[in-house]
N, C-alpha and C positions, 0 to 999 in steps of 0.2 A: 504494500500500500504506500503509497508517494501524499506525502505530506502538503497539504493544503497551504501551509503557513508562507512559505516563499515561492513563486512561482512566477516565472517572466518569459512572456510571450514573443516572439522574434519572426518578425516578417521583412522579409527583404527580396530586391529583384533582381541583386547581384553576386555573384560566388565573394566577390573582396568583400563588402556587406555584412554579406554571411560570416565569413572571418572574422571579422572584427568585430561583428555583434556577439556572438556564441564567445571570443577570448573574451569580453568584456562582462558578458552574465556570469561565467565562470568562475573568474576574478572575486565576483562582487559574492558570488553563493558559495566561492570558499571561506572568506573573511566569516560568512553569515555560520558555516560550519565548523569552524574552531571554537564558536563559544559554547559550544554542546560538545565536541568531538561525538555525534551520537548519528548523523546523517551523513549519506554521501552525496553525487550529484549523477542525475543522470537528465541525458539530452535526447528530447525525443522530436522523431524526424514524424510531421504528419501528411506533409505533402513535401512536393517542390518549391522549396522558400519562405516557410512556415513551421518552424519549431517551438519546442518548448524547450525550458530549463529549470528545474525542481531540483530541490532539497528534497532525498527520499530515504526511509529506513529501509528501503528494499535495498540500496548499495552499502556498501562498507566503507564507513571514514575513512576520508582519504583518497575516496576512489570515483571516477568519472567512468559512467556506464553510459552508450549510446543506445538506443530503440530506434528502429524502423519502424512506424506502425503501417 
């Protein structure tokens, strides 16, 4: 189950875009997970230039998991 509490949506219409948005939510949802050490992060793909990026107890601190839906 992926936690509700952080969650930032990412829509872009360029690959560089994309890059720099996803190193950017990352970034900001690691800092968010050191104060727990208790989530990781996982980045999920929903379409073609439309992700997501959650704080989830499904990963393991420390760890960036990617999804395909």
């Amino acid at each position: 189950m992926t936690t509700a509490s952080e969650c930032i949506e990412i829509r872009v219409d360029s690959r560089r875009l994309l890059d720099d948005r996803l190193n950017e939510a990352v970034k900001g949802l690691q800092r968010l997970a050191m104060l727990t050490g208790t989530h990781g992060i996982l980045l999920t793909r929903h379409r073609p230039g439309h992700y997501t990026a959650a704080l989830s107890d499904q990963v393991p601190f420390g760890m960036t998991r990617e999804l395909v839906h």
